[in-house]
N, CA, C and O atoms as a DFTB+ gen file, in Angstrom:
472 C
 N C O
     1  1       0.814      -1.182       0.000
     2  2       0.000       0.000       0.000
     3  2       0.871       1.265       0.000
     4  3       0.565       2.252      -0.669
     5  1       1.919       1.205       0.740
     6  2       3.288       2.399       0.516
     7  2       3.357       2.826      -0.749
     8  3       3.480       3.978      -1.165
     9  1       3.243       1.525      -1.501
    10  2       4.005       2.038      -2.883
    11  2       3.310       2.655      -3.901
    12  3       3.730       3.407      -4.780
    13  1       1.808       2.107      -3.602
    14  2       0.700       3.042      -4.312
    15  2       0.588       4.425      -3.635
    16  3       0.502       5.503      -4.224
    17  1       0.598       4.295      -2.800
    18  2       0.839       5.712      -2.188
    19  2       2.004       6.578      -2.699
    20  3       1.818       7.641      -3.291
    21  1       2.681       6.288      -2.551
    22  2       3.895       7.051      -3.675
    23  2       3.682       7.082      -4.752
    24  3       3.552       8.154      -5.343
    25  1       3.551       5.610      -5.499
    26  2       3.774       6.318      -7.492
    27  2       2.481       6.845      -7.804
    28  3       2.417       7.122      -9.002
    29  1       0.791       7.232      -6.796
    30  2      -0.157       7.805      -7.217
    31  2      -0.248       9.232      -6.554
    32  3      -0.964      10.209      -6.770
    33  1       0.827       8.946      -5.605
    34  2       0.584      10.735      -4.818
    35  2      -0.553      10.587      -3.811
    36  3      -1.067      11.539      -3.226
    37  1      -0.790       9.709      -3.709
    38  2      -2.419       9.809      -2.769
    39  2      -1.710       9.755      -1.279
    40  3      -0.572       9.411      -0.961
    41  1      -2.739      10.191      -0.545
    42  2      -2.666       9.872       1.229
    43  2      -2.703       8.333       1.641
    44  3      -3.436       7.454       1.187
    45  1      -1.605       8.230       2.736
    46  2      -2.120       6.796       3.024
    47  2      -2.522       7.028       4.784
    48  3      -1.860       7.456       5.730
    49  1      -3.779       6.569       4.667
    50  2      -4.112       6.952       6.145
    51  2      -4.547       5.550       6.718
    52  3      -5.045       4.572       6.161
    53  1      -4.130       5.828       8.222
    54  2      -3.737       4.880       8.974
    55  2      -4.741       4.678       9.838
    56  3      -4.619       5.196      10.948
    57  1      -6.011       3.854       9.529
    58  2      -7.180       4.863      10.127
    59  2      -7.216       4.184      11.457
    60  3      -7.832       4.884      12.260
    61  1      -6.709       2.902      12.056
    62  2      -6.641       3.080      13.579
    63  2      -6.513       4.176      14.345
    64  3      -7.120       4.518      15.359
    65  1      -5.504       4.769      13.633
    66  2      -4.337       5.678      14.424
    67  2      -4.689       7.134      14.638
    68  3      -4.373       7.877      15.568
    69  1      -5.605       7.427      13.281
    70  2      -6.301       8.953      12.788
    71  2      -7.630       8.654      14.039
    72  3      -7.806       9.497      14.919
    73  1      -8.453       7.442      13.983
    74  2     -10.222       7.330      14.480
    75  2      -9.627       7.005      15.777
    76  3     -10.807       6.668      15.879
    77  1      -9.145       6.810      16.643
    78  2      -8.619       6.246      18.017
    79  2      -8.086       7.628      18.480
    80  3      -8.524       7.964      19.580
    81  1      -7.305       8.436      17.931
    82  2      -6.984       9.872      18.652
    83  2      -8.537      10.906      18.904
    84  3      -8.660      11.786      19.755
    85  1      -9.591      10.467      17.886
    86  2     -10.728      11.200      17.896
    87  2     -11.363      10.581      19.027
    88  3     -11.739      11.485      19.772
    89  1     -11.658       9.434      19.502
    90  2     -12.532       8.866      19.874
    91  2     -12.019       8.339      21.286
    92  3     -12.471       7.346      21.855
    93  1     -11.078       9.102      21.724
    94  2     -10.254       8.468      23.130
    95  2     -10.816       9.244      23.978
    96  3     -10.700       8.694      25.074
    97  1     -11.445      10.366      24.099
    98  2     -11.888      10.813      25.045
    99  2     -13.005      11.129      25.293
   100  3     -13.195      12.081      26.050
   101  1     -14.469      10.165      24.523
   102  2     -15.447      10.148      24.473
   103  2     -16.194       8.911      25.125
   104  3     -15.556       7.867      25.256
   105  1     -17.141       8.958      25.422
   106  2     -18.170       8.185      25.850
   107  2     -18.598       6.789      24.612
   108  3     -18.498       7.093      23.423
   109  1     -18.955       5.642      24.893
   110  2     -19.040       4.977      24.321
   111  2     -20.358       4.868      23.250
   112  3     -20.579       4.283      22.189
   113  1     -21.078       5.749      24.131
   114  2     -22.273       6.340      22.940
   115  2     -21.918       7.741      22.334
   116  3     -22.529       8.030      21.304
   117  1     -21.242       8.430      22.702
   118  2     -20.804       9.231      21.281
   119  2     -19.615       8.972      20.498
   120  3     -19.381       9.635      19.488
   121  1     -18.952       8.174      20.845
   122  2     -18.043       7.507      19.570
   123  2     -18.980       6.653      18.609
   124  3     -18.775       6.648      17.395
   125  1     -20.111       5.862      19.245
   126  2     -21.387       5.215      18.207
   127  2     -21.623       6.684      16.856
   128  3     -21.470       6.767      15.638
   129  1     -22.154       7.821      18.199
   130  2     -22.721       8.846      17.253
   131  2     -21.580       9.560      16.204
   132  3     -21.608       9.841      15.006
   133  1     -20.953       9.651      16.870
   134  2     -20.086      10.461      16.239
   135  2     -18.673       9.634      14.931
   136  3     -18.090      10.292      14.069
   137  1     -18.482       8.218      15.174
   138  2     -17.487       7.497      14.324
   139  2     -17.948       8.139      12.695
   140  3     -17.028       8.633      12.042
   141  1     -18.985       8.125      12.237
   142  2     -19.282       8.506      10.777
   143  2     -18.354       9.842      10.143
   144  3     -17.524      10.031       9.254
   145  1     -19.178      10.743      11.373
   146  2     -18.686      12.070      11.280
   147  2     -16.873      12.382      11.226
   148  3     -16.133      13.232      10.729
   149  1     -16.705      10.914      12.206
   150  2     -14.891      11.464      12.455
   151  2     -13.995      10.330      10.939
   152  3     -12.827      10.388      10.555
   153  1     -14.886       9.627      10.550
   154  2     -14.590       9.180       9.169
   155  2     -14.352      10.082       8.073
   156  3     -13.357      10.179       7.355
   157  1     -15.689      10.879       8.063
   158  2     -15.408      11.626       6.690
   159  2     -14.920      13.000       7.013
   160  3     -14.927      13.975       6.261
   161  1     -14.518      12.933       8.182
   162  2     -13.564      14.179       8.728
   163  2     -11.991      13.746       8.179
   164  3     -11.325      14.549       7.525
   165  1     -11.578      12.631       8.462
   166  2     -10.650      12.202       8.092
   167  2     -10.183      12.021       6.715
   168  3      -9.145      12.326       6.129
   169  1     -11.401      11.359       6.337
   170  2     -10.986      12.057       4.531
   171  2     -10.949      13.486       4.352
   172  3      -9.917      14.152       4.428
   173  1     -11.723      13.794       4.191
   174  2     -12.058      15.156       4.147
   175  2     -10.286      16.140       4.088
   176  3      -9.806      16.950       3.294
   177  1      -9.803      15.511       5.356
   178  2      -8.254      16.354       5.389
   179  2      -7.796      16.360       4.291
   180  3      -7.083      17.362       4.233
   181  1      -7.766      15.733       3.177
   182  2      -6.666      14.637       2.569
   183  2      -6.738      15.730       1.028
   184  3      -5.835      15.997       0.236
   185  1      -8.387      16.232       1.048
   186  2      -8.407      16.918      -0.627
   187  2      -7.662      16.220      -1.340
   188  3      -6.747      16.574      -2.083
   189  1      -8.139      15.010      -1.064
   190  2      -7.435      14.198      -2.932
   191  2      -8.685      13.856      -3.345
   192  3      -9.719      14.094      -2.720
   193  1      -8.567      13.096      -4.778
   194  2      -9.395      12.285      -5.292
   195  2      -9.465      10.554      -4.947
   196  3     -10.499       9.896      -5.058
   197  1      -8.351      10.090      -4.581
   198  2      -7.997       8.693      -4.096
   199  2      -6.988       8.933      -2.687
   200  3      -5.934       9.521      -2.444
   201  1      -8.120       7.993      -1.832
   202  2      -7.756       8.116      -0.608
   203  2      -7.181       6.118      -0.448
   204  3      -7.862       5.197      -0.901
   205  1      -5.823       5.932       0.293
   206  2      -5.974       4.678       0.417
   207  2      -5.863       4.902       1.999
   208  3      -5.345       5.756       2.720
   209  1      -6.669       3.612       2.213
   210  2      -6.398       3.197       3.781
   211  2      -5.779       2.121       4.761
   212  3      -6.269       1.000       4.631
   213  1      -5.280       2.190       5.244
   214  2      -4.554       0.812       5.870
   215  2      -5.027       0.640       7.438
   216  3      -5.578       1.671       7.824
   217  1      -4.967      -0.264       8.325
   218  2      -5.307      -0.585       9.210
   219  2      -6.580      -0.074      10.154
   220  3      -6.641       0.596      11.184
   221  1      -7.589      -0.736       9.277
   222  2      -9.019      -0.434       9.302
   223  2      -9.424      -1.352      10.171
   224  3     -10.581      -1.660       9.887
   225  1      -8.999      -1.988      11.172
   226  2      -9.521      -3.263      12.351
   227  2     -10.476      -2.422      13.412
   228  3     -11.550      -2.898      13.780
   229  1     -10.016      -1.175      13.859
   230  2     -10.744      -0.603      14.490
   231  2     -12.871      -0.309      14.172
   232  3     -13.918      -0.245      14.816
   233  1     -12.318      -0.223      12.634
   234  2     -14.251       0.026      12.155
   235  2     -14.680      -1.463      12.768
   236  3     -15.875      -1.508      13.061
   237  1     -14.283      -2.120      12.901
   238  2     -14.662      -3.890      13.287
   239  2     -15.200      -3.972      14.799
   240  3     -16.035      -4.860      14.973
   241  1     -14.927      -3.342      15.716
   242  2     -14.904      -3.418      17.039
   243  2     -16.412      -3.673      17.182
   244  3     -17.136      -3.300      16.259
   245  1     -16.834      -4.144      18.021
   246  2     -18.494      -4.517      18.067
   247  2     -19.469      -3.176      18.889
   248  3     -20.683      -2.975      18.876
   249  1     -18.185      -2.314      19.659
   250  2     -18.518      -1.376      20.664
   251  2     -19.248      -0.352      19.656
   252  3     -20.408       0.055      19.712
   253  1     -18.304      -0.069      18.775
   254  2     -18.545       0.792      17.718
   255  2     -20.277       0.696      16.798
   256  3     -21.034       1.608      16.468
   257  1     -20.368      -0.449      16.666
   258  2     -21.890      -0.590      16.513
   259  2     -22.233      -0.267      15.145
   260  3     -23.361       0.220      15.066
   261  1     -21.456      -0.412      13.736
   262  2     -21.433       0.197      12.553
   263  2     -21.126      -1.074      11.701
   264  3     -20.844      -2.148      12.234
   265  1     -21.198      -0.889      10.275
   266  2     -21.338      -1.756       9.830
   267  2     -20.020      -1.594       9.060
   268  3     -20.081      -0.384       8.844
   269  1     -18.537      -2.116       8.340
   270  2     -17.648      -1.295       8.385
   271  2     -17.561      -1.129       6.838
   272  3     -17.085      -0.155       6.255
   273  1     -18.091      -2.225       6.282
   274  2     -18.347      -1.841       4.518
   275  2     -18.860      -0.483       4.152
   276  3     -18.570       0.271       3.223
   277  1     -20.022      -0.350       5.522
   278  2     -21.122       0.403       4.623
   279  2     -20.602       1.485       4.994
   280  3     -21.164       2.388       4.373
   281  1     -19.639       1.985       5.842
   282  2     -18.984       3.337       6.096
   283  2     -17.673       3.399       5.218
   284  3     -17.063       4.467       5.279
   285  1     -17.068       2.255       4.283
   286  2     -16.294       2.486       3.509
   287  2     -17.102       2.836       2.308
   288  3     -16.541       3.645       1.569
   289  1     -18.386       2.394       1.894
   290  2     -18.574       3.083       1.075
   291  2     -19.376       4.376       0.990
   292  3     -19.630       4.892      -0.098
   293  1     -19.699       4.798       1.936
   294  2     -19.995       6.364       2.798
   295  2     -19.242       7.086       1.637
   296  3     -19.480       7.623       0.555
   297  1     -17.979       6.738       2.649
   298  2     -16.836       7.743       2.217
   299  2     -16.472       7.948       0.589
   300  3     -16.146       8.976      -0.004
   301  1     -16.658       6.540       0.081
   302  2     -16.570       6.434      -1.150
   303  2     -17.388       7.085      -2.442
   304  3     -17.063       6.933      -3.619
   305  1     -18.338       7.722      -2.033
   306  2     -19.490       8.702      -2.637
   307  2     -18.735       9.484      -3.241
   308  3     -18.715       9.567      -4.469
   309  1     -17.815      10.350      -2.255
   310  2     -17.103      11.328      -2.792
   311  2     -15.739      10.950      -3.355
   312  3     -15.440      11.591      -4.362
   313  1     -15.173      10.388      -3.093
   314  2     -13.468      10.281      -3.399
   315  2     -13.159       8.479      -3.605
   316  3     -13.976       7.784      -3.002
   317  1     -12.355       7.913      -4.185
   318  2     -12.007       6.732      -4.920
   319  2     -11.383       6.549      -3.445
   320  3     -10.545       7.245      -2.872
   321  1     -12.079       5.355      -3.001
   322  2     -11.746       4.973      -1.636
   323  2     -10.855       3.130      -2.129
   324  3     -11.424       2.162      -2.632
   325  1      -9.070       3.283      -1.650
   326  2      -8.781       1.597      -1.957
   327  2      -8.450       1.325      -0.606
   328  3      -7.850       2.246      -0.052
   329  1      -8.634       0.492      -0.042
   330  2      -8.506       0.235       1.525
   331  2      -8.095      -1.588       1.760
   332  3      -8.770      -2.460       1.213
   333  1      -7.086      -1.851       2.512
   334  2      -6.597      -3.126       3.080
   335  2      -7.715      -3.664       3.615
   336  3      -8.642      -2.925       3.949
   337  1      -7.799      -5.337       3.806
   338  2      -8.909      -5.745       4.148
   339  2      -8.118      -7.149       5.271
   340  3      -7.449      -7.919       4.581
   341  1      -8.128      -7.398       6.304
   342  2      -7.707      -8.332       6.544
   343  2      -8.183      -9.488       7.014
   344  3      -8.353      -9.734       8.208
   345  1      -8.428     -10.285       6.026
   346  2      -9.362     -11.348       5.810
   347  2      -9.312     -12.328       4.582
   348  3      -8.254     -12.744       4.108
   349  1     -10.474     -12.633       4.147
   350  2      -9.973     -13.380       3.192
   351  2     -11.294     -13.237       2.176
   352  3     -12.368     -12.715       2.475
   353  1     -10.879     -13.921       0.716
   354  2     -12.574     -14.333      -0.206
   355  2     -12.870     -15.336      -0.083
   356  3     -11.899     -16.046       0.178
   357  1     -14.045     -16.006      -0.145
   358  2     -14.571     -17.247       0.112
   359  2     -15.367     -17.305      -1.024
   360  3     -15.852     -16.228      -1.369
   361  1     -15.565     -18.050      -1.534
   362  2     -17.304     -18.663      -2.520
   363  2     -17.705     -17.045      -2.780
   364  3     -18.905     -16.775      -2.747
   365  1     -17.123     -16.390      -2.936
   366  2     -17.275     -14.971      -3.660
   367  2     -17.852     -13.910      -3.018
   368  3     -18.422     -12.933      -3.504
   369  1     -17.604     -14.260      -1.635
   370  2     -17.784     -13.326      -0.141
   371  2     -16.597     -12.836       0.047
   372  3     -15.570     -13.512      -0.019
   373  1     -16.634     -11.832       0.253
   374  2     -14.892     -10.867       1.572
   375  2     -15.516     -11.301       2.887
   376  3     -16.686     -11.055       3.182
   377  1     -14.870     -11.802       3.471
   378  2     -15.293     -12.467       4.601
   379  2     -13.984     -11.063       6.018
   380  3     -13.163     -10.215       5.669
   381  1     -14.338     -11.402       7.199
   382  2     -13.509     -10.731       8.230
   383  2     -14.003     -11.344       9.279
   384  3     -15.160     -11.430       9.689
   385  1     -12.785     -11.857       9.762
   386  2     -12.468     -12.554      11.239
   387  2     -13.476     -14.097      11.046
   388  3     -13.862     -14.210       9.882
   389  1     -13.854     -15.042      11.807
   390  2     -13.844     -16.031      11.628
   391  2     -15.596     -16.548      12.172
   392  3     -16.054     -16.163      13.248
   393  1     -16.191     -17.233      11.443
   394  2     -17.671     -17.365      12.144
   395  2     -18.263     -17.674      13.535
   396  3     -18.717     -18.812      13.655
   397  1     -18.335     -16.893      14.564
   398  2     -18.614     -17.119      16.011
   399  2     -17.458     -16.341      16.439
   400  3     -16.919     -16.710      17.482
   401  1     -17.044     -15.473      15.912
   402  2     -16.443     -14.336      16.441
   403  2     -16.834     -12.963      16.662
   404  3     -17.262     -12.474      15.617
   405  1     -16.842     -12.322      17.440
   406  2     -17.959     -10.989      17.939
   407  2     -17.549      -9.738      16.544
   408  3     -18.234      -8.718      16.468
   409  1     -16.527      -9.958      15.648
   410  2     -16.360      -9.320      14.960
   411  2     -16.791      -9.853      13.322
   412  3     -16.800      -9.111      12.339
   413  1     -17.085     -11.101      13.326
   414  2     -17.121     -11.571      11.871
   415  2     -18.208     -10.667      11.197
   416  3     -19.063      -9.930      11.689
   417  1     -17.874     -10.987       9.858
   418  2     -18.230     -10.016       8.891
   419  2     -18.059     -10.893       7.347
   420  3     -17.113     -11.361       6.714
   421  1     -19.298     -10.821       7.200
   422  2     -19.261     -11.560       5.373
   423  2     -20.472     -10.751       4.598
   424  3     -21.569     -10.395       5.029
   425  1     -19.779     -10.567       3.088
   426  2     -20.238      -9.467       2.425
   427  2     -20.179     -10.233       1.082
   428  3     -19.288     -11.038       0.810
   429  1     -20.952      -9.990       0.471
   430  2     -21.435     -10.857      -1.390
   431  2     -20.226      -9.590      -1.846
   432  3     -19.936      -8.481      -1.396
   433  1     -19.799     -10.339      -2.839
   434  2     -18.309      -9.412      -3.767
   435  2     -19.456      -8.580      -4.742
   436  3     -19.739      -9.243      -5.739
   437  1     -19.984      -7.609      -4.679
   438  2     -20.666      -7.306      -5.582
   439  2     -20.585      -5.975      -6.395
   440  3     -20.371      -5.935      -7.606
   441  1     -20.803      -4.778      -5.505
   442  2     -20.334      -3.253      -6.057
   443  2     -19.313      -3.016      -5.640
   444  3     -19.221      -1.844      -5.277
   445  1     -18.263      -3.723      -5.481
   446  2     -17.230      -3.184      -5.394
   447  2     -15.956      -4.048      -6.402
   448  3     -16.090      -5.009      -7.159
   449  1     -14.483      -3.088      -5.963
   450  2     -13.404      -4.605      -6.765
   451  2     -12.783      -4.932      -5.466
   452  3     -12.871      -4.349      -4.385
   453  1     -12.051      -6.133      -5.857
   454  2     -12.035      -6.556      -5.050
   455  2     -10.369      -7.102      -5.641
   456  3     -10.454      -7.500      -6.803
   457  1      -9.013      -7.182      -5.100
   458  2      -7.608      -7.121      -5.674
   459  2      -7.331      -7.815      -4.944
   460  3      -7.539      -7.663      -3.740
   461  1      -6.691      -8.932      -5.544
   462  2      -6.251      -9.564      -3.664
   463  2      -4.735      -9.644      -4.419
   464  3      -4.401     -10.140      -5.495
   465  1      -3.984      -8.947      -3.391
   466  2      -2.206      -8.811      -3.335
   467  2      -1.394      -9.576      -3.174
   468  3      -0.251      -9.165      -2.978
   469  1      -1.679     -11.049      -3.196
   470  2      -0.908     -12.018      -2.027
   471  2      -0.352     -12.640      -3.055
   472  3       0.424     -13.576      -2.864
């Protein structure tokens, strides 16, 4: 993801690191209310057209109460959103974390692409 970040010029944001400084000194119901807002705040900085993102585990947290696709593609309305996924494809699902885990997450491959780097 470094390296697209360099040969495209884009931001690479680190969004643990950016949404965890916002949300450290709030209440656990206004980080609910407020995570959207501190998302597209975070793009928002960047005034590019392609935003990439890396270490997105935090949208996953169960506290958080969001769904984490559907706030990647929030953001994606406005600006060419490419973002790390850490997980895997299955039978033509992006799957995240493992079934009977408080975080799992499975999604049909459908409006989006989907690159796998490995």
């Amino acid at each position: 993801m470094k390296q697209i970040s360099i040969n495209k010029s884009s931001p690479l944001i680190n969004v643990n690191f950016s949404l965890s400084r916002r949300l450290l000194d709030l209440s656990e119901r206004k980080r609910i209310l407020k995570l959207p807002d501190f998302i597209s705040e975070i793009i928002d900085l960047t005034n590019g057209d392609l935003v990439l993102l890396d270490n997105i585990e935090l949208l996953f947290d169960v506290h958080l109460k969001h769904d984490p696709l559907r706030l990647l593609q929030g953001i994606s309305r406005n600006v060419t959103v490419v973002s790390t996924w850490n997980g895997s494809i299955t039978s033509g699902h992006l799957i995240y974390a493992s079934p009977g885990h408080p975080e799992y997450h499975r999604y049909p491959i459908e409006s989006f692409l989907v690159v796998n780097m490995r």
